[in-house]
C-alpha positions in Angstrom: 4.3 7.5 -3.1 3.4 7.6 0.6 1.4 10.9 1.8 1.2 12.3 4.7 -1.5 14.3 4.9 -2.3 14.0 8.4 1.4 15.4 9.5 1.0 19.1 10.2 4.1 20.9 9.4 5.8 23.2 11.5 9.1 24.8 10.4 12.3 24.7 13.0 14.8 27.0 11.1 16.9 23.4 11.3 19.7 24.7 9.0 23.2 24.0 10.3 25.7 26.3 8.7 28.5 23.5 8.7 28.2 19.9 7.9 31.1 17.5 7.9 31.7 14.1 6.9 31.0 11.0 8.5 34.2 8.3 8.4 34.7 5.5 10.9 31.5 6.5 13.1 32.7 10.4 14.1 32.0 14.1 12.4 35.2 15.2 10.4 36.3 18.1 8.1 38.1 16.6 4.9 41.9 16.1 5.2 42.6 19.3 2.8 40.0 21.2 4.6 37.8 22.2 1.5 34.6 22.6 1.4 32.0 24.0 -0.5 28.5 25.9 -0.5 25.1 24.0 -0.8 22.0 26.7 -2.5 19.0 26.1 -1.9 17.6 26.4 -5.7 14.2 27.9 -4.9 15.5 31.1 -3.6 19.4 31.0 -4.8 20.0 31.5 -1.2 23.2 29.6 0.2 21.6 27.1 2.9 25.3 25.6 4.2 28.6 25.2 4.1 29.8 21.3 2.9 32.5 19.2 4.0 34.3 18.0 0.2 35.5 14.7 0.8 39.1 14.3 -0.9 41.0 10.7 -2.2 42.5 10.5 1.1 39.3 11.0 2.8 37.9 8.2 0.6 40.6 6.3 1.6 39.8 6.1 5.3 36.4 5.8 4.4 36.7 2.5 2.8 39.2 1.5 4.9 36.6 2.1 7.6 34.2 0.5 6.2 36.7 -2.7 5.5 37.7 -3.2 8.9 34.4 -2.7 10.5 33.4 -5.7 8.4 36.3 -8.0 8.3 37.0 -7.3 12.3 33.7 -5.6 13.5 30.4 -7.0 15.2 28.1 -5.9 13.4 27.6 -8.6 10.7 27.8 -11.2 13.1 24.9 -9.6 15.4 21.8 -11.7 15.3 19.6 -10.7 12.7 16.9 -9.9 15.3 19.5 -7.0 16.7 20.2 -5.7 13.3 16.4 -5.7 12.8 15.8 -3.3 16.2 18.5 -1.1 15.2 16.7 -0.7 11.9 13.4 -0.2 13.6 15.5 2.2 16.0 16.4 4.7 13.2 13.2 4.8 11.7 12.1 6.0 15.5 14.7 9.0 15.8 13.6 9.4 11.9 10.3 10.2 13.2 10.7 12.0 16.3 12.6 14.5 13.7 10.3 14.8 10.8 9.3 17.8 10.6 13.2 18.5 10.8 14.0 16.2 7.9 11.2 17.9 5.6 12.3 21.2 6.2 15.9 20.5 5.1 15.4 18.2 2.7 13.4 21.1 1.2 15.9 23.6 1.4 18.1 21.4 -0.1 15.8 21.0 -3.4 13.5 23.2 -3.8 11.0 20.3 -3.7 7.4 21.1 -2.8 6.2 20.7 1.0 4.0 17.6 0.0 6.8 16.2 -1.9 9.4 15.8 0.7 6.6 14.8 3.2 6.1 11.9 1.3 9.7 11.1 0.5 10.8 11.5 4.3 7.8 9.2 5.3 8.6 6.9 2.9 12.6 6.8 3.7 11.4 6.4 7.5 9.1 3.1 5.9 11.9 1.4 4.1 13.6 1.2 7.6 10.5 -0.5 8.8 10.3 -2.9 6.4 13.3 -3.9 5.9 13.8 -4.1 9.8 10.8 -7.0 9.3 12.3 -8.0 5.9 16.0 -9.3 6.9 14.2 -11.7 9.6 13.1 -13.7 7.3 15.8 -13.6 4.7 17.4 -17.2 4.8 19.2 -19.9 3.2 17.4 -23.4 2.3 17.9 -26.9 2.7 17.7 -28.8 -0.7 16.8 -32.4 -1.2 19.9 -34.8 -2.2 19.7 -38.3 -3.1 21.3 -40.9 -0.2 23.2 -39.8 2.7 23.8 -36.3 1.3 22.4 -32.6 2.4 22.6 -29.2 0.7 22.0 -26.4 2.8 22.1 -22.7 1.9 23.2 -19.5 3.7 22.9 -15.8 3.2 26.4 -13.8 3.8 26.8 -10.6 3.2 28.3 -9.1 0.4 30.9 -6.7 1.8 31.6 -3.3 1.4 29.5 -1.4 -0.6 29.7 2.0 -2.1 26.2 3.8 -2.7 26.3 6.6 -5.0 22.7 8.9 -4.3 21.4 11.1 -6.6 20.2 14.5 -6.1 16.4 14.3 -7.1 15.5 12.0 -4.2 18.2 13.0 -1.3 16.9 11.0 1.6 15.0 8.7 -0.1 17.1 7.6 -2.2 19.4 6.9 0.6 17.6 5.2 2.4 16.5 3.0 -0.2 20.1 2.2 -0.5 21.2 2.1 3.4 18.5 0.1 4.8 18.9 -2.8 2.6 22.7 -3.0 2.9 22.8 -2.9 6.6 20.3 -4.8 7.4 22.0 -7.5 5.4 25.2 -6.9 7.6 27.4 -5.0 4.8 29.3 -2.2 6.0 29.1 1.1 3.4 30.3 4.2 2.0 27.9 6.3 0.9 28.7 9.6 -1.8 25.6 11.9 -1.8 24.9 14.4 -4.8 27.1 17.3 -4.4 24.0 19.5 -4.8 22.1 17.9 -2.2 24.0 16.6 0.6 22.2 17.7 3.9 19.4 15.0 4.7 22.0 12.0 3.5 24.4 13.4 6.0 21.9 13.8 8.8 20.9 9.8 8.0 24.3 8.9 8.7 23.9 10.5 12.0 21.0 9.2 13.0 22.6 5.7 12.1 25.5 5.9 14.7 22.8 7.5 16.9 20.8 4.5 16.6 23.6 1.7 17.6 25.3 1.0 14.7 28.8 0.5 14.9 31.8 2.7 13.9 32.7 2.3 10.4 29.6 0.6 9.1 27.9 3.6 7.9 30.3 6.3 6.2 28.6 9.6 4.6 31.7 11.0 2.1 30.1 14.2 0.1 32.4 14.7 -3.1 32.9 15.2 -6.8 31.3 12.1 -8.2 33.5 12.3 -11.1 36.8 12.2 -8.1 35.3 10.5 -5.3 32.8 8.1 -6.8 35.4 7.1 -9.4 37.5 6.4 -6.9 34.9 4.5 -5.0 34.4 2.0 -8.0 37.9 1.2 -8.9 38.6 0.3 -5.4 39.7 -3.1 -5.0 38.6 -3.5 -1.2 34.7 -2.3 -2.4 32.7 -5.3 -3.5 29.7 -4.0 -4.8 28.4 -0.8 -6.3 24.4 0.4 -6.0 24.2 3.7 -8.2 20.8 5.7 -8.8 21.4 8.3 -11.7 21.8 9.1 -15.4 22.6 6.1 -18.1 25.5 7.5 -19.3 27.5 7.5 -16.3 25.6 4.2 -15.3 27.9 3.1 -18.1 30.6 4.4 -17.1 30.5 2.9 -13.8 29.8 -0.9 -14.9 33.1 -0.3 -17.5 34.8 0.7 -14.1 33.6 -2.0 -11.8 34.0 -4.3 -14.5 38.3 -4.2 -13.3 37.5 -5.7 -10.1 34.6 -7.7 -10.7 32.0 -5.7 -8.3 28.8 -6.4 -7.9 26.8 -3.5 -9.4 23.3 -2.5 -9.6 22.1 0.0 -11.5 19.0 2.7 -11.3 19.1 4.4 -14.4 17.2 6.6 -16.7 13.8 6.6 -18.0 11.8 7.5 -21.0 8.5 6.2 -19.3 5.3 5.5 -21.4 1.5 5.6 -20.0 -1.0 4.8 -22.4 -4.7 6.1 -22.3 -7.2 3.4 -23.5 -10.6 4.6 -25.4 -12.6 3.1 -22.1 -10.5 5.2 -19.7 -12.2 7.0 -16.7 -10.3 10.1 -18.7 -11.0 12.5 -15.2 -9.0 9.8 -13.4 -6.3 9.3 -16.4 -5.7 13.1 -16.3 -5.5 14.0 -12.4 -3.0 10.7 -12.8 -0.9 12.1 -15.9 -1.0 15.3 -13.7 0.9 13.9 -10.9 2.8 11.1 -13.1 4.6 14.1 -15.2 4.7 17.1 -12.9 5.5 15.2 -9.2 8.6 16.2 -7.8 8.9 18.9 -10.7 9.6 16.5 -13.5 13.0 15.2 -12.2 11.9 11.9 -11.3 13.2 8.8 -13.4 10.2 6.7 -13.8 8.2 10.2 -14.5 5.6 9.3 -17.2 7.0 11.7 -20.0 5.5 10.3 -22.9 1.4 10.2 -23.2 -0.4 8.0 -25.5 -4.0 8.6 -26.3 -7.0 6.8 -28.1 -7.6 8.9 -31.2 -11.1 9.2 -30.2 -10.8 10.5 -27.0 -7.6 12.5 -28.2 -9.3 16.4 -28.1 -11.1 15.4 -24.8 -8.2 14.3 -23.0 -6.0 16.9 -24.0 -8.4 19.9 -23.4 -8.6 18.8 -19.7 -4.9 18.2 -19.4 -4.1 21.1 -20.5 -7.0 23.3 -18.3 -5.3 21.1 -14.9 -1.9 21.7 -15.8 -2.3 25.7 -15.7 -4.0 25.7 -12.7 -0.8 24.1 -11.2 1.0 26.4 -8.4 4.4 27.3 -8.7 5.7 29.4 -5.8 7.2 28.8 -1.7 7.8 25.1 -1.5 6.8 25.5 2.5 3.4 26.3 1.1 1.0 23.6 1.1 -0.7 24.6 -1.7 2.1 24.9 -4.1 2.0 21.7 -6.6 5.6 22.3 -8.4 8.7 22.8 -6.4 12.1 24.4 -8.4 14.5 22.6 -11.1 17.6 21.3 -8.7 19.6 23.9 -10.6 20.5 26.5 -13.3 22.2 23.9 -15.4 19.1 21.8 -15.1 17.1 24.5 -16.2 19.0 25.0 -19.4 19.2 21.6 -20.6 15.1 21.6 -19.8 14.8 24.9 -21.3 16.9 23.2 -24.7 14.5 20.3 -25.3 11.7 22.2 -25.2 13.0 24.7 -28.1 14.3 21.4 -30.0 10.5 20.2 -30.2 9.5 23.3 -31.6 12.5 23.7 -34.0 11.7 20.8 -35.1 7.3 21.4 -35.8 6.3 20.4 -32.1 3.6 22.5 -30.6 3.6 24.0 -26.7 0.5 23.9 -25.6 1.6 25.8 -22.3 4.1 26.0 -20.7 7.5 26.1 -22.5 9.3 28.9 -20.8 10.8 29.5 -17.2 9.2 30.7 -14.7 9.8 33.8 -12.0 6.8 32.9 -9.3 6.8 36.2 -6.8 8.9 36.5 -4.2 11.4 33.4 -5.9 12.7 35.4 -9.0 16.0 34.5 -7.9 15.3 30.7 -8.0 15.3 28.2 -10.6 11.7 27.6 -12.2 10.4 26.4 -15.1 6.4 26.6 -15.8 5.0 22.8 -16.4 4.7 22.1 -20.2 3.0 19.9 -22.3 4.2 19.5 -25.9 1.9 18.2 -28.4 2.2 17.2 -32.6 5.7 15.0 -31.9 6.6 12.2 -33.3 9.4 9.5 -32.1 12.3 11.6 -34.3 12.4 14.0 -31.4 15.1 14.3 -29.3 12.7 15.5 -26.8 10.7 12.4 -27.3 13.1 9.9 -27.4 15.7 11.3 -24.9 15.0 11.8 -21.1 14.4 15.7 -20.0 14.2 15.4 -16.2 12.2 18.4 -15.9 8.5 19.5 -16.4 8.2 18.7 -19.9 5.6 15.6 -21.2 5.1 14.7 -24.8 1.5 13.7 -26.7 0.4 11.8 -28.8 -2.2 9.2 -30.7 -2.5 6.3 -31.9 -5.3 3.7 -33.2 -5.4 0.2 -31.4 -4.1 -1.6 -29.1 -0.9 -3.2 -31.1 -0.3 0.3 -31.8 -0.4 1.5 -28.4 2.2 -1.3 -27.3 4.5 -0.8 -30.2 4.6 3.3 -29.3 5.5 3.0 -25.4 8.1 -0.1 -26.6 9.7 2.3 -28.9 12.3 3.6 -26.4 15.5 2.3 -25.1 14.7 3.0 -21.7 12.4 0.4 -19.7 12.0 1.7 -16.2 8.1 2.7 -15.3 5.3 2.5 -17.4 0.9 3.6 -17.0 -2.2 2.2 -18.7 -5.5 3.6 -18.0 -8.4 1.1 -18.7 -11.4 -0.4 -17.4 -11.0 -3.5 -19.3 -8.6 -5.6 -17.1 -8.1 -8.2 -19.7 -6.6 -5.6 -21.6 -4.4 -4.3 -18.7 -3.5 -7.7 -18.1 -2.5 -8.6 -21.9 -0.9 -4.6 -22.5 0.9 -5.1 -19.0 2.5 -8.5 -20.0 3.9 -6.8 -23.4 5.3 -3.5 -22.0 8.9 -3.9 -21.8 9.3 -2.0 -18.1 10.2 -2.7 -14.9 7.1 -1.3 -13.7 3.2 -1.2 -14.8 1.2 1.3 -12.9 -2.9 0.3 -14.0 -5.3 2.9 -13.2 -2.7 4.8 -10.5 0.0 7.1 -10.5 2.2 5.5 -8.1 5.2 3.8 -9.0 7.3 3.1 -5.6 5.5 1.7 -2.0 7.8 -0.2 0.4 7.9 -3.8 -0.7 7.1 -3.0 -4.1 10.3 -4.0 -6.5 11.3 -0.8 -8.1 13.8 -1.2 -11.7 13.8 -1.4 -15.3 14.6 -3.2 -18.6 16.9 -2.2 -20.8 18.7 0.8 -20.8 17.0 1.5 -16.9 19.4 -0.6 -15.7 19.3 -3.8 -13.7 18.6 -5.0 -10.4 15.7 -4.2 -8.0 15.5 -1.5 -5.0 12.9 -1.2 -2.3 11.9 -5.3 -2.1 12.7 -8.6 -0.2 14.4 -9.5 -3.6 17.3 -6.1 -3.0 18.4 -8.2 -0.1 19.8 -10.5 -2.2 21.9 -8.0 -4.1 23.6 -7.4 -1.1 24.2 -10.9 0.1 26.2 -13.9 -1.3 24.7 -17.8 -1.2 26.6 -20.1 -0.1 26.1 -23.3 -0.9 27.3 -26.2 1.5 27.2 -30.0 0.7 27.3 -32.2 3.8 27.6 -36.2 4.1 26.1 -38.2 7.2 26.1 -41.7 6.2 27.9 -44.6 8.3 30.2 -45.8 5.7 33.2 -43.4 4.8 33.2 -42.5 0.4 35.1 -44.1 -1.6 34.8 -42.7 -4.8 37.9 -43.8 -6.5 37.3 -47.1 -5.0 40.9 -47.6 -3.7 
């Protein structure tokens, strides 16, 4: 994940007390006029008041997004002028950082150094993909005779991008970038909890130059609006980033119409910690792998395998690290841990934890909320590691999305494999070795999308973030997520001097 140390924050008190929605390139209240209130889940504070997007509202929002991409200009601009525009709201990203960070934290409850990095990194997937789309082209194939193939890229269509609420602005713009850049026009349903920074995107997109209807920012029940979104018959492709279940769901839903769909889904993931390990390095990295962004990350490496012989070692120092981790005001910069999105989160956290030890699990520390001073009103819950489990656990073989990491041994190295395998989630995955033929061999077995050796990070612009299995399919943050959002075309020409015949009438 990018940092950003070298940004000094400065808080603006940026809060608006109203945000709309965003349909057809203008601010708007919903049709019925609802709305609702955003909390800021640190405090318990209310931080705004919310815009709720209704059926109709989704209605003009699609049938924004339609016209501006069966009559509009914008996929027909010269990829070069997509490409500034794309550069251009990376800019205005900038020159309002400190803006973004601030409200992308009131939003969460994320930790300062947390949404610095997620707001640098949203402003980088702009960049890149500003460079990306000018190269992204068809081909011209070899055919026998007086016969040529040529390729071209067309975009997909309208798209409806469904964020979740763990990565607000990141996630967005992970989704955003790629589509327009690409020349799809899109409706975009943020997490009700955390709608504020994927709203101000929007924004900054019409800000930026791009045209009415292409970007449309519709905050909503997702069981209402993004339902609605995925039946649709005038959406051609889904992108959703969230849980497996409704990941499901949606696919069952899109299936009606044929969509496109990609899918970010859960994650179980494993990271293994060889007997040759620089163990120092494999804990400060199981530190941040687990406990970054408070647990609520998908690829978060929840499930620790260790060398029996270096078993005690390990875990002594883990544990020792993971109590000197600061809970407390997320605009501190010394505060590791940020809050749980919400109460609900915190129970189903909360519920997993007291499964493992109804069921012989032992909490090494951790295991019970938290009340830091000064946030007793917020949602916290103290980092935990959970050790003597085996893969009957629910909280072992099910995904927490909290604080909560599971360890345990094994023996060798087939072991090892067969252990992180043992899940039906395939999304991230982390071996610490110095023996690269080993990372190389344990890399090629793992059945994820990702391998992290020796490092923590999962997720770098360019770098192809998805999973196997149960994660879901199709790939976010690379060259190859252009292709999601385009169609090839395929187009057979013949030059020769004597007219076919192939009949031979």
């Amino acid at each position: 994940m990018t940092t950003v140390k070298e940004q000094k924050f400065e808080p603006m008190a940026v809060k608006r007390e109203t945000y709309q929605l965003i349909i057809n390139g203008a601010r708007q209240d919903s049709a019925n006029g609802e709305t609702y209130k955003v909390f800021n889940p640190a405090t318990g504070e209310e931080v705004a008041t919310v815009a709720k997007a209704s059926i109709e509202d989704a209605e003009m929002a699609v049938q924004a997004a339609r016209n501006a991409f069966d009559f509009g200009k914008w996929r027909h601009f010269p990829v070069n002028k997509r490409s500034r525009t794309l550069n251009k709201i990376a800019s205005i990203m900038r020159s309002r950082f400190n803006e973004l960070v601030e409200l992308e934290i009131l939003d969460t409850g994320k930790s300062l150094a947390a949404a610095q990095g997620q707001v640098m990194q949203a402003i980088e997937d702009f960049e890149f993909y500003a460079g990306a789309i000018v190269s992204h082209r068809g081909a011209v194939n070899s055919l026998p005779g007086a016969f040529q193939n040529i390729t071209e890229k067309e975009p997909v269509g309208v798209c409806a991008q469904i964020i979740p609420w763990n990565y607000p602005l990141m996630m967005a713009a992970w989704k955003i970038a790629p589509a327009i850049a690409t020349g799809c026009s899109i409706v975009v349903k943020p997490a009700s909890l955390t709608p504020l920074t994927a709203i101000v995107l929007g924004e900054i997109c019409i800000e930026a130059g791009v045209p009415e209807g292409v970007v449309n920012v519709i905050p909503g029940s997702g069981s209402v609006i993004g339902n609605y979104l995925v039946e649709h018959e005038k959406v051609d492709k889904v992108a959703f980033t969230g849980s497996t279940p409704i990941g499901k769901d949606i696919m069952a839903r899109a299936s009606q119409t044929l969509k496109r769909v990609t899918l970010e889904l859960g994650g179980k993931s494993p990271s293994l910690v060889f007997e040759d390990a620089d163990i120092d390095a494999a804990v400060d990295g199981s530190l941040f792998g687990i406990f970054y962004n408070t647990g609520q990350s998908c690829e978060a490496r929840s499930r620790i395998y260790v060398h029996e012989n270096i078993y005690d070692e390990f875990l002594e120092k883990f544990v020792a690290k993971t109590k000197q981790l600061k809970l407390g005001d997320p605009f501190d910069k010394e505060t590791h841990v940020g809050a749980v999105i919400s109460q609900d989160q915190l129970d189903v956290i909360d519920g997993y934890v007291q499964s493992a030890r109804e069921d012989g699990a032992q909490v090494l520390t951790g295991g019970k909320t938290a009340k830091p001073e000064g946030f007793e009103n917020g949602c916290w819950y103290e980092p935990t590691i959970i050790a003597e489990t085996n893969h009957s656990m629910k909280a072992v073989r099910e995904e927490i999305f909290g604080p909560v990491v599971v360890v345990m041994k094994f023996s060798d190295e087939k072991e090892a494999v067969k252990l992180a395998n043992d899940s039906e989630y395939g999304l991230g995955s982390a071996i610490w070795t110095k023996d690269y033929g080993r990372a190389t061999r344990v890399s090629k077995q793992i059945q994820a999308g990702i391998v992290m050796v020796n490092c923590p990070f999962s997720a770098f612009p360019g770098t192809p973030f998805g999973g196997y299995k149960q994660s879901g399919f199709g790939r976010e943050l690379s060259i190859e997520t252009l292709d999601l959002y385009t169609e090839t075309k395929s187009i057979v020409s013949y030059y020769g001097n004597r007219p076919l015949n192939p009949f031979n009438l």
